[in-house]
Structure formats: structure tokens, C-alpha cells
Z-matrix of the N, CA and C atoms (Angstrom, degrees):
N
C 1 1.436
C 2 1.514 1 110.96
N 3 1.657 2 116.40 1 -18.13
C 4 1.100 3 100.75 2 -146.19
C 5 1.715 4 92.07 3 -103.44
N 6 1.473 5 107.26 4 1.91
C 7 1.760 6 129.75 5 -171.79
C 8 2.095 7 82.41 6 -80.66
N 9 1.327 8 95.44 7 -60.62
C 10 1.295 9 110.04 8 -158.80
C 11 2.410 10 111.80 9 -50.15
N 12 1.524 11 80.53 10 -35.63
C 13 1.724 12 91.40 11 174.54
C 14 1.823 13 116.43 12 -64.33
N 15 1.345 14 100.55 13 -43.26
C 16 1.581 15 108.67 14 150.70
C 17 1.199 16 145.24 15 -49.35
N 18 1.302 17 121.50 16 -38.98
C 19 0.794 18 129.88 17 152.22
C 20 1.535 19 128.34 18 -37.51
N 21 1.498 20 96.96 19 -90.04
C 22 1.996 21 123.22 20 150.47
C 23 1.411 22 97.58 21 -8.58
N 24 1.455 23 107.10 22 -69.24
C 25 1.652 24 108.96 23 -174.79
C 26 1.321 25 135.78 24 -39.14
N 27 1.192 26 90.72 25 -46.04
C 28 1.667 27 108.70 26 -179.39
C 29 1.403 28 112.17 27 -79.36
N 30 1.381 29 105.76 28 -38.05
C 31 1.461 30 105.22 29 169.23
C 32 1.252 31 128.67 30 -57.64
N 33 1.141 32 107.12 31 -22.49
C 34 1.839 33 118.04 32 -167.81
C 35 1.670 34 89.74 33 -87.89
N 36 1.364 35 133.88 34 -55.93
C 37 1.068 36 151.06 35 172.52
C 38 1.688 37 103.52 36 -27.82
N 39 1.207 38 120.16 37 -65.63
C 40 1.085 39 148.50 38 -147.65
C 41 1.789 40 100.62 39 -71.20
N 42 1.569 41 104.28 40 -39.41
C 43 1.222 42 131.14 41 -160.91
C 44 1.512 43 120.26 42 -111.13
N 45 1.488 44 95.40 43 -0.05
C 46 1.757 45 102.87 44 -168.82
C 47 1.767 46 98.51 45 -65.42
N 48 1.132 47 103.21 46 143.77
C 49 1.734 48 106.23 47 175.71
C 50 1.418 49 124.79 48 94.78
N 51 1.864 50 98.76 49 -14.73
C 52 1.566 51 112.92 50 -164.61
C 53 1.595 52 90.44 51 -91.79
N 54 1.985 53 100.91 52 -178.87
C 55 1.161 54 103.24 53 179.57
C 56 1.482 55 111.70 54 -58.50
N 57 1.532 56 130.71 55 -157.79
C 58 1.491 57 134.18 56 170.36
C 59 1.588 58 96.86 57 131.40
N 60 1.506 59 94.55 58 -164.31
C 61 1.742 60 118.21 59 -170.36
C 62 1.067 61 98.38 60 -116.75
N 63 1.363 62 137.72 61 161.80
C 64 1.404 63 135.55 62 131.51
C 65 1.577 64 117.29 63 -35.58
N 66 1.331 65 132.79 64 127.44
C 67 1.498 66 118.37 65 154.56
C 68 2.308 67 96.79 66 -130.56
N 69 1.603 68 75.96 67 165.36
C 70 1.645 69 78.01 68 -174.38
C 71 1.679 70 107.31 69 -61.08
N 72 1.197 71 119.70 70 164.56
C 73 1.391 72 133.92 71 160.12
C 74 1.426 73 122.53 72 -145.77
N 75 1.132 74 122.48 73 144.61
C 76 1.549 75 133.57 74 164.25
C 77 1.381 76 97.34 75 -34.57
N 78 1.867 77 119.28 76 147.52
C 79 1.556 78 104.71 77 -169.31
C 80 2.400 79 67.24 78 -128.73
N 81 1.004 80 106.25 79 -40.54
C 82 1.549 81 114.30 80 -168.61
C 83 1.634 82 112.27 81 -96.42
N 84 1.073 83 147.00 82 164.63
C 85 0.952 84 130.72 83 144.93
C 86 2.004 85 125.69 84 -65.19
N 87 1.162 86 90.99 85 129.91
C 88 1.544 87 93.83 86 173.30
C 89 1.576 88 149.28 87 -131.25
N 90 0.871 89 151.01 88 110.36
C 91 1.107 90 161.32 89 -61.43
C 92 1.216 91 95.84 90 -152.74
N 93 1.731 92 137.17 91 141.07
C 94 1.571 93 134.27 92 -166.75
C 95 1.482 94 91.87 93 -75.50
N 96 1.127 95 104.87 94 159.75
C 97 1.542 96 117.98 95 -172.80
C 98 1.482 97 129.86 96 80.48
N 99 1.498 98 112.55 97 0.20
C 100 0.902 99 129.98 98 -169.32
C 101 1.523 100 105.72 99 -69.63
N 102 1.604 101 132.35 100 129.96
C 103 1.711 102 130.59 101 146.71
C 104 1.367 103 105.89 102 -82.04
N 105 1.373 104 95.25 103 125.58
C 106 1.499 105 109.45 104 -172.88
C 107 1.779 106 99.85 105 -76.51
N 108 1.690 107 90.16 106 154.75
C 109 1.753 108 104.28 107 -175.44
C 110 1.300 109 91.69 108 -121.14
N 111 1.365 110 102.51 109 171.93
C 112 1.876 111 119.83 110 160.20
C 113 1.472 112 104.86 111 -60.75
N 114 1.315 113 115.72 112 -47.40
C 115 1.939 114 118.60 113 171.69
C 116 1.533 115 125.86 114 -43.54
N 117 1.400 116 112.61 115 -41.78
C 118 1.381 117 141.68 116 -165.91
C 119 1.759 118 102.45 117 -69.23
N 120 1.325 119 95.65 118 -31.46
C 121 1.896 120 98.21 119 -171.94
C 122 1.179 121 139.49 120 -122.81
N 123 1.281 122 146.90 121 120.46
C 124 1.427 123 132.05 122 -174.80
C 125 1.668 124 107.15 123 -113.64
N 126 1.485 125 102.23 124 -164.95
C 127 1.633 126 104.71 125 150.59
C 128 1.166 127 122.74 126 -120.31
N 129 1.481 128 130.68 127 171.20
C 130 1.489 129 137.37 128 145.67
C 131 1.269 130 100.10 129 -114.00
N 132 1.339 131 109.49 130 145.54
C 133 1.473 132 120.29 131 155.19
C 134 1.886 133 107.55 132 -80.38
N 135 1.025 134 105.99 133 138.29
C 136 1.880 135 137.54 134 -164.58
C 137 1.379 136 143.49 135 -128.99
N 138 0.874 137 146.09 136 101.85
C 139 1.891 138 121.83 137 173.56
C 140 1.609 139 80.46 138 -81.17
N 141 1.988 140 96.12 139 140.53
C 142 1.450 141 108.37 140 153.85
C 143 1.634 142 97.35 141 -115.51
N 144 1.530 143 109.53 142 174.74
C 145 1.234 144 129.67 143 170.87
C 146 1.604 145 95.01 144 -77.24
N 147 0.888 146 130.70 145 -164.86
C 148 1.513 147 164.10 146 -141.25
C 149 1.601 148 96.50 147 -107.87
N 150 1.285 149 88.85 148 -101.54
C 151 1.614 150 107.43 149 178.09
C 152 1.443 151 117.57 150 -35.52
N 153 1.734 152 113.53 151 -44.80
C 154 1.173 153 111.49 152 175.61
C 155 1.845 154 127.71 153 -69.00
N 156 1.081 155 95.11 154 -32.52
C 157 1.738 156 118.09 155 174.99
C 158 1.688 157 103.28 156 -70.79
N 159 0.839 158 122.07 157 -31.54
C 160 1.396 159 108.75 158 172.27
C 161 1.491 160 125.48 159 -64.19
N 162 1.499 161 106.23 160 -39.25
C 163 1.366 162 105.18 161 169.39
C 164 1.622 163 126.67 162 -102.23
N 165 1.845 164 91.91 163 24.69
C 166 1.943 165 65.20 164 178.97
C 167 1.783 166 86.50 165 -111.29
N 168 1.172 167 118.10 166 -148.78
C 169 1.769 168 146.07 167 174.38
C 170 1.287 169 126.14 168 -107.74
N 171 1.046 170 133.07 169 108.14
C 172 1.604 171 146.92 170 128.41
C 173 1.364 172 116.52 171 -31.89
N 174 1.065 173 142.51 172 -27.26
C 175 1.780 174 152.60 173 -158.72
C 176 1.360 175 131.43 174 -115.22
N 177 0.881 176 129.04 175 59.60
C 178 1.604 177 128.73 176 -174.08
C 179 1.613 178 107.40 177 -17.56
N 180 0.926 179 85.95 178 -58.79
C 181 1.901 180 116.89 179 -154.02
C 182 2.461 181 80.36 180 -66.52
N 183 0.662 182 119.10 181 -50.45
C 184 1.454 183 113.53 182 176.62
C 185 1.378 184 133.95 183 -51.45
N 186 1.819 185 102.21 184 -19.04
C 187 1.452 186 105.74 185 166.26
C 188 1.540 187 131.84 186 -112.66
N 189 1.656 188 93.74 187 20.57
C 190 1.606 189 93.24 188 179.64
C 191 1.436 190 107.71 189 -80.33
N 192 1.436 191 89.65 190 153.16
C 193 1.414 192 106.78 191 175.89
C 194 1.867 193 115.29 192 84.33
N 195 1.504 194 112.39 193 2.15
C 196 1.618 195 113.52 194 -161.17
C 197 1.913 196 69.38 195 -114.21
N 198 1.790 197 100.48 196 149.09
C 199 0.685 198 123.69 197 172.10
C 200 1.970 199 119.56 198 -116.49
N 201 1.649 200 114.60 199 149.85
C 202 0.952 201 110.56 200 -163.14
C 203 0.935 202 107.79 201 -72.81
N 204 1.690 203 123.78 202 168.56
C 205 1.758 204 119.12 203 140.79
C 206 1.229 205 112.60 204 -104.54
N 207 1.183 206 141.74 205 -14.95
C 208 1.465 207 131.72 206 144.21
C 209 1.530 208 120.77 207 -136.81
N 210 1.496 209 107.89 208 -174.94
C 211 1.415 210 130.28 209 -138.65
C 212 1.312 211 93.26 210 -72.03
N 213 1.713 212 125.46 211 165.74
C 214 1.469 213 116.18 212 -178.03
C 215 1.512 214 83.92 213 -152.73
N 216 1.584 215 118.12 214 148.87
C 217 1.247 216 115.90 215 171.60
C 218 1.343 217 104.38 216 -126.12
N 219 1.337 218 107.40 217 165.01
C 220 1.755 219 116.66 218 -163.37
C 221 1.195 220 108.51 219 -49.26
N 222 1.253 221 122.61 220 132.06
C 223 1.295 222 139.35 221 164.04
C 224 1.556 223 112.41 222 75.21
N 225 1.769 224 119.67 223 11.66
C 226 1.769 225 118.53 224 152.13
C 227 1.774 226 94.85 225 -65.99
N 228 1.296 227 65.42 226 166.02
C 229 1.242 228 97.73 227 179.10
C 230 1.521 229 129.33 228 -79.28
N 231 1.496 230 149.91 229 132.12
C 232 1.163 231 141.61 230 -171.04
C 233 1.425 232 106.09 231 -82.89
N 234 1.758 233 128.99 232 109.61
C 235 1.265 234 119.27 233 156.91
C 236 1.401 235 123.09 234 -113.50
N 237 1.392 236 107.06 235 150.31
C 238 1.564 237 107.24 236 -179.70
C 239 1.574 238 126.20 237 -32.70
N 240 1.623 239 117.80 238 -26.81
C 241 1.309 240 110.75 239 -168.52
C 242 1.409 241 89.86 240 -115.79
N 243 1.314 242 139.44 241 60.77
C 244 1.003 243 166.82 242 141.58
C 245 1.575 244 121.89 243 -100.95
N 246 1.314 245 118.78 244 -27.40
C 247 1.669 246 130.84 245 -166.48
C 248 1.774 247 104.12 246 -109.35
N 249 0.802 248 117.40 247 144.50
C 250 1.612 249 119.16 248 161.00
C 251 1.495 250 133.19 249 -62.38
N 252 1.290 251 115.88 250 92.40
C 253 1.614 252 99.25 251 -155.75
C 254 1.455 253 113.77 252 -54.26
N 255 1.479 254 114.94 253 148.65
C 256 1.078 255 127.10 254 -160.48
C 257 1.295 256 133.40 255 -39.19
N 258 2.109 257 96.35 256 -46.59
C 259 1.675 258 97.54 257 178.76
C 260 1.497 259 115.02 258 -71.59
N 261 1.692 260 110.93 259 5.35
C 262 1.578 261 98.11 260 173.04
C 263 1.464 262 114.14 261 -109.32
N 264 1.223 263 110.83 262 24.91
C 265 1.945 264 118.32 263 174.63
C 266 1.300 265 101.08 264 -48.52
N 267 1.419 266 124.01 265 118.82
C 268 1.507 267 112.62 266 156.67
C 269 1.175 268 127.89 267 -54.35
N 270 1.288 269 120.77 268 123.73
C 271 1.745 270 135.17 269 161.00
C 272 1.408 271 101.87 270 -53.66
N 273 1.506 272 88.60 271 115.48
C 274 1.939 273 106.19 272 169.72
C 275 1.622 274 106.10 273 -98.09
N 276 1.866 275 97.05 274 138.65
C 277 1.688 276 107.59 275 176.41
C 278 1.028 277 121.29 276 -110.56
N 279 1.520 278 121.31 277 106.49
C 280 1.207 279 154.27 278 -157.10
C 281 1.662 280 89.31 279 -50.52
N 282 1.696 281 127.45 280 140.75
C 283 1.538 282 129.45 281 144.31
C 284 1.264 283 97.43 282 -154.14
N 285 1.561 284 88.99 283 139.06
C 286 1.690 285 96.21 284 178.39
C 287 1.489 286 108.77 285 -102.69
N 288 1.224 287 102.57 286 138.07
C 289 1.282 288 125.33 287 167.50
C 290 1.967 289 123.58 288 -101.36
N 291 1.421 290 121.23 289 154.92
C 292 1.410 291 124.28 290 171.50
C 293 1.598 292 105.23 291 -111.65
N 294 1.352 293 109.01 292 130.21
C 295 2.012 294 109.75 293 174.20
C 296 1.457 295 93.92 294 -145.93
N 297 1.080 296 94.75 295 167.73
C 298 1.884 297 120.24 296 -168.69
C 299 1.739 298 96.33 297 -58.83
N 300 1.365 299 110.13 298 120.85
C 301 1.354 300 101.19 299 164.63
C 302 1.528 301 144.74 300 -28.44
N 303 1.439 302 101.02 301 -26.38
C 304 1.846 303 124.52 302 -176.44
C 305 1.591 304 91.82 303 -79.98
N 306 1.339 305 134.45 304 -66.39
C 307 1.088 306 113.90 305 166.63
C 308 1.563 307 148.50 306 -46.40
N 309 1.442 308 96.85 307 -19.34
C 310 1.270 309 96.74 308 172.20
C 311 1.823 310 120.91 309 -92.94
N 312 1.482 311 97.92 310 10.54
C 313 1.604 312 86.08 311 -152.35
C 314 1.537 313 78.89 312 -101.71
N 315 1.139 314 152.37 313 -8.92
C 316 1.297 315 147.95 314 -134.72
C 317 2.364 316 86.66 315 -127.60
N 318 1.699 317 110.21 316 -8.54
C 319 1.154 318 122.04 317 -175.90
C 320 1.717 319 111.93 318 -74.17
N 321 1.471 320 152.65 319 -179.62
C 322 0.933 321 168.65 320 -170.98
C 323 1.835 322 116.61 321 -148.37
N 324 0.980 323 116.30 322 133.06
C 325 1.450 324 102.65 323 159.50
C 326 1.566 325 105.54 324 -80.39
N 327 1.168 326 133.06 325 153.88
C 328 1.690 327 166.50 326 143.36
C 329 1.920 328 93.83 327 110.77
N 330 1.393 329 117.93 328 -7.28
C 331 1.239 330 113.05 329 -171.28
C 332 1.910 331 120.11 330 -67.44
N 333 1.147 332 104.92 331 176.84
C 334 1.685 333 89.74 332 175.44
C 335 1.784 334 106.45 333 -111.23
N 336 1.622 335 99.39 334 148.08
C 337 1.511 336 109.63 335 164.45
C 338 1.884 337 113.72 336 -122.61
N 339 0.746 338 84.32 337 168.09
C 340 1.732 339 115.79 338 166.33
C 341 1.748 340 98.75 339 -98.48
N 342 1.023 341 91.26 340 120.96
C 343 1.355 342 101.51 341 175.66
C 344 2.296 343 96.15 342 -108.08
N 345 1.736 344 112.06 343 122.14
C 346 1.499 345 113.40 344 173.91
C 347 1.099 346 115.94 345 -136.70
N 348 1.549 347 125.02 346 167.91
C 349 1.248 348 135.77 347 -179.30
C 350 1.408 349 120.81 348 -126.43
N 351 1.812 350 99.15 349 153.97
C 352 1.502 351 76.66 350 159.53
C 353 1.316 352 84.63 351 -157.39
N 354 1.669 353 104.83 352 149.58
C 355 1.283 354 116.99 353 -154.45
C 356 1.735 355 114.89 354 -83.20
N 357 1.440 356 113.04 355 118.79
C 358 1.679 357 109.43 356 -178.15
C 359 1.571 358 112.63 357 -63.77
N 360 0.654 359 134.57 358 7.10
C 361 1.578 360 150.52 359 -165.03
C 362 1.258 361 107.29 360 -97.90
N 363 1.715 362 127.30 361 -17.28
C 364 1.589 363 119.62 362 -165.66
C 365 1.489 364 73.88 363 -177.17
N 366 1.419 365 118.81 364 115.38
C 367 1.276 366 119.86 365 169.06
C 368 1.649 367 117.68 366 -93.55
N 369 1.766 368 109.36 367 16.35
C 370 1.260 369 117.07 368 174.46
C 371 1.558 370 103.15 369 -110.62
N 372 0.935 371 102.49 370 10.50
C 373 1.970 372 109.35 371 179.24
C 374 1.673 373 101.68 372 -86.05
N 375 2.026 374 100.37 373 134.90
C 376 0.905 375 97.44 374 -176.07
C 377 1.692 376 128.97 375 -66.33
N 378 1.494 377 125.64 376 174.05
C 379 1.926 378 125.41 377 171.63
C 380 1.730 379 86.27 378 -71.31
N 381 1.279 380 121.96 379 123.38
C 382 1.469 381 135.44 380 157.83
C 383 1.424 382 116.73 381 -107.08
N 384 1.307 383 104.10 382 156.41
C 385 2.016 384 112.20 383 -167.05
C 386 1.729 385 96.79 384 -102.84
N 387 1.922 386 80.66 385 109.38
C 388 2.075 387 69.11 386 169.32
C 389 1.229 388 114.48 387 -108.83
N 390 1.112 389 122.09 388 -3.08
C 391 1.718 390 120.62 389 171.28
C 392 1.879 391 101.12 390 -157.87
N 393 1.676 392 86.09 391 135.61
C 394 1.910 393 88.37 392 -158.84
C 395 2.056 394 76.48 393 -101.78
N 396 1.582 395 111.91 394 149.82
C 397 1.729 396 109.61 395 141.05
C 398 1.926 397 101.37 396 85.57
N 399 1.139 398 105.27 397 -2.98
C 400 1.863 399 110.55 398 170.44
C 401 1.987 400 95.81 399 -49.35
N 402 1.826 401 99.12 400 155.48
C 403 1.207 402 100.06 401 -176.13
C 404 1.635 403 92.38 402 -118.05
N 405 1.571 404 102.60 403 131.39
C 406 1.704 405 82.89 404 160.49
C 407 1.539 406 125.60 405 -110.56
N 408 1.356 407 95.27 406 141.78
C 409 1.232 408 121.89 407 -165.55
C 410 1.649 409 104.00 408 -91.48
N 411 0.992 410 137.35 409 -24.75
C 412 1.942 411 129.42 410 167.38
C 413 1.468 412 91.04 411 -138.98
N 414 1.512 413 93.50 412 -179.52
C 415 1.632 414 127.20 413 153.37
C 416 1.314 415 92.05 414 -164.80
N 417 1.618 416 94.76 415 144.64
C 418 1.239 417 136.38 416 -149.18
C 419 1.431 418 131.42 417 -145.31
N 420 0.948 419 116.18 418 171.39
C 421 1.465 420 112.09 419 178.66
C 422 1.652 421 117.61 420 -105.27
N 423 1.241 422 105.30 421 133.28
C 424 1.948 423 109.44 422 -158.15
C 425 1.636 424 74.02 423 -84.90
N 426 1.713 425 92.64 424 172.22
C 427 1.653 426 115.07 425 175.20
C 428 1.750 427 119.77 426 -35.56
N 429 1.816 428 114.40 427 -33.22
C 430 1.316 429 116.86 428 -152.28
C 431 1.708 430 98.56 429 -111.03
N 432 1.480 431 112.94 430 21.76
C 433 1.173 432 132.69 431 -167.50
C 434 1.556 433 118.90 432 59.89
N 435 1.624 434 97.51 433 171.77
C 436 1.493 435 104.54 434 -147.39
C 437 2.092 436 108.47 435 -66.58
N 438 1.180 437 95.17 436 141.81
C 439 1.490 438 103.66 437 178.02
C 440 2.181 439 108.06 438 64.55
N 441 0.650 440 110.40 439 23.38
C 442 1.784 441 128.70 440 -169.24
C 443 1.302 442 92.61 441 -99.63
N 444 1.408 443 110.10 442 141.85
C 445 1.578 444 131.31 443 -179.61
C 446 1.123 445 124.87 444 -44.49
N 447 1.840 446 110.16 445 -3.48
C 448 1.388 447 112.38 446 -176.02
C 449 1.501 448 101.53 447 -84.03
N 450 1.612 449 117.58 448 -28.70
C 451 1.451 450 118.59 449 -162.19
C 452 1.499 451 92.86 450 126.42
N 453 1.533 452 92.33 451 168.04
C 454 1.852 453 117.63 452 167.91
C 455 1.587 454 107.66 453 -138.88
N 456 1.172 455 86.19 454 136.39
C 457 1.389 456 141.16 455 -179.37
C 458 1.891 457 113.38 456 -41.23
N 459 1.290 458 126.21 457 108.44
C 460 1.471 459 87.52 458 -161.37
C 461 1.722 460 86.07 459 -136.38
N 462 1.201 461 125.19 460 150.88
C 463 1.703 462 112.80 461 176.28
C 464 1.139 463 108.40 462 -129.53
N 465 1.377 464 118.20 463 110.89
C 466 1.273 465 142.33 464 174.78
C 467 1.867 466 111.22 465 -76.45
N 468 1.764 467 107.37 466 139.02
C 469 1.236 468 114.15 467 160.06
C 470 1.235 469 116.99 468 -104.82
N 471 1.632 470 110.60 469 140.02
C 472 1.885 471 111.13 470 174.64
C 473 1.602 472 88.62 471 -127.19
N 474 1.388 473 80.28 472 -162.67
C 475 1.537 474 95.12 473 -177.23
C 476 0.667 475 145.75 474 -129.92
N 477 1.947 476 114.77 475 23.42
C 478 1.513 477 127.22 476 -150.04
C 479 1.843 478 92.01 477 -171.94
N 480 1.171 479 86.79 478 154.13
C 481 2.089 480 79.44 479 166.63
C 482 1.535 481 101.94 480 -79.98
N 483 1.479 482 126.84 481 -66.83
C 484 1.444 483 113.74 482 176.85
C 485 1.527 484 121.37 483 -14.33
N 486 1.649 485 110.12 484 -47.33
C 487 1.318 486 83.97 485 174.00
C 488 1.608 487 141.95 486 -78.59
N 489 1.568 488 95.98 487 -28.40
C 490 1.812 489 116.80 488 153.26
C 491 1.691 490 122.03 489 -34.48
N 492 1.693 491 96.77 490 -55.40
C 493 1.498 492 94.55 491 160.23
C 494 1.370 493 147.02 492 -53.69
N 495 1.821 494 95.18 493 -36.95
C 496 1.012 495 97.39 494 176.67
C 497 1.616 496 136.07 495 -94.22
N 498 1.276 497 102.26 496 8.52
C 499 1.712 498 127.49 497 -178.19
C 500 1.743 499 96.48 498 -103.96
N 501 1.046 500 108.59 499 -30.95
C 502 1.743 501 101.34 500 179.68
C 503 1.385 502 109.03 501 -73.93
N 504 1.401 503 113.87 502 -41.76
C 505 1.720 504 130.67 503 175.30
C 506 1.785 505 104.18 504 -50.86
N 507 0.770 506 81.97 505 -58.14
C 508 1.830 507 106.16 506 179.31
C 509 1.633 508 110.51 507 -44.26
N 510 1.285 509 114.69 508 -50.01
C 511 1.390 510 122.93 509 -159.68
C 512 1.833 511 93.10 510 -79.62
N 513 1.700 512 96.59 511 -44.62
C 514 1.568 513 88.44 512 -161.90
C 515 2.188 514 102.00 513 -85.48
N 516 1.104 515 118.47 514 -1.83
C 517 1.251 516 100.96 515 151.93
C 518 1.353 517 138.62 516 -118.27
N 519 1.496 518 102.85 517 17.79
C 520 1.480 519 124.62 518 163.54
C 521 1.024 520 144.75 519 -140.26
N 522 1.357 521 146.86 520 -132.13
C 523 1.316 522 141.54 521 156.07
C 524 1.729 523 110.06 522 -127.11
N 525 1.198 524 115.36 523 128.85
C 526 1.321 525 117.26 524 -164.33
C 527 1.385 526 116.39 525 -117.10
N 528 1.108 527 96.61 526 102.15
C 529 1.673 528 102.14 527 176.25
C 530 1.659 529 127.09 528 -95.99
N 531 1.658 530 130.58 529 139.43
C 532 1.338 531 120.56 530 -159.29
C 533 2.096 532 94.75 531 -109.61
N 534 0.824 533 120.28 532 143.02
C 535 1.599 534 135.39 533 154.35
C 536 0.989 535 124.63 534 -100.58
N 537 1.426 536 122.75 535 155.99
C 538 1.299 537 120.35 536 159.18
C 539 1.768 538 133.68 537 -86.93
N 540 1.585 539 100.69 538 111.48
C 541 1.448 540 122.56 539 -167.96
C 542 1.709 541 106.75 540 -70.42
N 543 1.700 542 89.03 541 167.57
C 544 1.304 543 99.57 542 -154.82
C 545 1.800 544 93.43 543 -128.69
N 546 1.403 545 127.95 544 125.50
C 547 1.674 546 115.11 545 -175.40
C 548 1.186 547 88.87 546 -70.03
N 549 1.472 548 157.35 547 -13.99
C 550 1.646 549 132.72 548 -174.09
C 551 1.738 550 107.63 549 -80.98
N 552 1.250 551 117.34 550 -5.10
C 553 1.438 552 130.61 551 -179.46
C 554 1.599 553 104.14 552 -89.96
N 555 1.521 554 126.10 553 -16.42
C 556 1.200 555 108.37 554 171.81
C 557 1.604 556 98.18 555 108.97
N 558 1.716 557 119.34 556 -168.32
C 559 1.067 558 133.56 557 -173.00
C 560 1.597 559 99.21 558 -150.77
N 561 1.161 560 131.00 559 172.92
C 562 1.274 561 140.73 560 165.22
C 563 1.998 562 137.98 561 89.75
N 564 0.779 563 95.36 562 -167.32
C 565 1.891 564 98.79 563 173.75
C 566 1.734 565 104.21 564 -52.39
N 567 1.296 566 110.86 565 148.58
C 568 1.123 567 101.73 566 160.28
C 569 1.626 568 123.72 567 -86.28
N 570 1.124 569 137.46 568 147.58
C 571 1.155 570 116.44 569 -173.61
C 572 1.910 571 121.69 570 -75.88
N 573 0.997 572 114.89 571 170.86
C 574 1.595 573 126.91 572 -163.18
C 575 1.390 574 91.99 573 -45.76
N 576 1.746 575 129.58 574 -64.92
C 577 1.297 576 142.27 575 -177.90
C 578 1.460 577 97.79 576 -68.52
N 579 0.689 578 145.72 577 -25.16
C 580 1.894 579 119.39 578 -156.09
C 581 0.826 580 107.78 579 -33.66
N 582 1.552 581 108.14 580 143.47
C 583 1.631 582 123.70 581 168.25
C 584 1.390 583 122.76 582 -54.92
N 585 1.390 584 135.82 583 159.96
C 586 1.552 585 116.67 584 170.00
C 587 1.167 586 101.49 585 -88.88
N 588 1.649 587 92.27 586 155.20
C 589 1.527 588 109.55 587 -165.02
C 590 2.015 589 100.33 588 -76.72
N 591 1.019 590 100.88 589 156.18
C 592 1.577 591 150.09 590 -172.75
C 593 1.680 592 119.54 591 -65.39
């Protein structure tokens, strides 16, 4: 497939300026696992072959929310056996978390965070990564209402209970702050060692 994206590539390359259609393209580089955004995609105008035009997109707006199965670099082309077919989208598990309003306002819904800690117990303990690539799914208003000195409200998707556990663990023996994540950083638990975060 990944002979076959080269190809496409070069062709589009080859062809930029010529007659054709719009079809979607990688606008960023992206990384397997990726949920596609409105950011993530543009078009080129193209001639495809036959075979190839059948499986890619015309539609921006048709691939949000579908996630890749592999890597795409700026300006390949989007094809169907590139995406995860649908009935296998991973089910994301909602946990809500509370962070300082300033952090959250600079947040997105469908975007990715880093979910970190740092432990109230030793205020010389390093910020550690307990779940890298969570999607959030709201922001919200914490108990003392929305954006209020108590914090806001933010609900993160993972993909496993371990990680639910381990962001709930997190919250109640530390202070948990969210960033904005990067898909070349990965998705998931942090590992036993992880480094402290940066």
C-alpha cells in the first residue's frame, strides 16, 4: 500500500495545475491511528485512473471522525484501504476530569490531549504522563460553574478501562493537568518508567 501511496503521490505531483476533480488529500502529516479533523485534510485537483478513484474521497466533510490505519503524508492521497472500516472504529470511554480553566480554554472538542500529573503529596515530585493521545469529547462546566475558580469540566475518551483507572487514580492523588497532544507521540498508558513530562 505504501508502494501504491507513491505512486498516487507522484501522480498528483505530476498533475498539480492540470485538468481533474478535487479529491481529498493529507493536508499534515499523519500518523496510523489518527481521527481525522477538518485540519488534517484538504484537496488537490487530479485525474485518477478508474480503479484508483473508486476508492479514494471527493468530501471532506465524509471523513470526519473515521480513523486511519496507516500513515499519510502531506498531500497523498486519502484511500479507502487506508481508513479503518467503520464497524471497527474503536469505542472511546468517556472520564471526566476537572483542570484550571486557562487550560481548558486553549482545548478543542474531537482534538487530542495528554492527560498529566503531579503528585500533591511531594510538591517536589516530578509532572508525569499518565495517558498520552485521549480524545476530548466535551467541555463543560465543573461543580462551581463553567470556567469558575473551581476549574472546568472536561471529558476525555480512551480506550481501555486501565486507562479510566488510571486518570481517576491520578486525579484523586494529584493534580491533573491536560495539553495539547500530538498523533506522532502515540496514544495510550504511559508506561511504568515514563520519563517526566517536559
Amino acid at each position: 500500500m505504501a508502494a501504491a501511496g507513491v505512486i498516487v503521490f507522484a501522480a498528483w505531483l505530476g498533475s498539480a495545475g492540470a485538468s481533474g476533480r478535487p479529491w481529498v488529500v493529507a493536508r499534515i502529516p499523519l500518523a496510523a491511528g489518527t481521527t481525522l479533523r477538518y485540519g488534517d485534510l484538504t484537496t488537490a485537483r487530479m485525474s485518477l485512473p478508474g480503479q484508483t478513484a473508486a476508492g479514494a474521497f471527493a468530501d471532506v466533510n465524509s471523513l470526519m471522525g473515521r480513523t486511519l490505519a496507516a500513515p499519510l503524508g502531506p498531500g497523498e492521497l486519502v484511500q479507502a484501504a487506508a481508513l479503518v472500516p467503520p464497524g471497527a472504529q474503536p469505542a472511546l470511554r468517556p472520564v471526566a476530569v476537572t483542570v484550571d480553566p486557562a487550560e481548558a480554554s486553549v482545548l478543542s472538542t474531537g482534538g487530542l490531549v495528554d492527560v498529566l500529573v503531579t503528585e500533591e503529596s511531594d510538591p517536589s515530585s516530578p509532572t508525569a504522563v499518565v495517558v498520552r493521545g485521549a480524545r476530548v469529547v466535551s467541555i463543560g462546566a465543573a461543580p462551581g460553574g463553567f470556567g469558575s475558580a473551581t476549574g472546568t469540566e472536561v471529558t476525555v475518551g480512551v480506550s481501555s478501562l486501565a486507562e479510566v483507572t488510571a486518570i481517576v487514580h491520578a486525579e484523586h492523588t494529584g493534580t491533573l493537568s491536560l495539553v495539547v497532544g500530538e498523533p506522532s507521540d502515540g496514544a495510550g498508558l504511559a508506561g511504568a518508567g515514563a520519563s517526566p513530562a517536559g
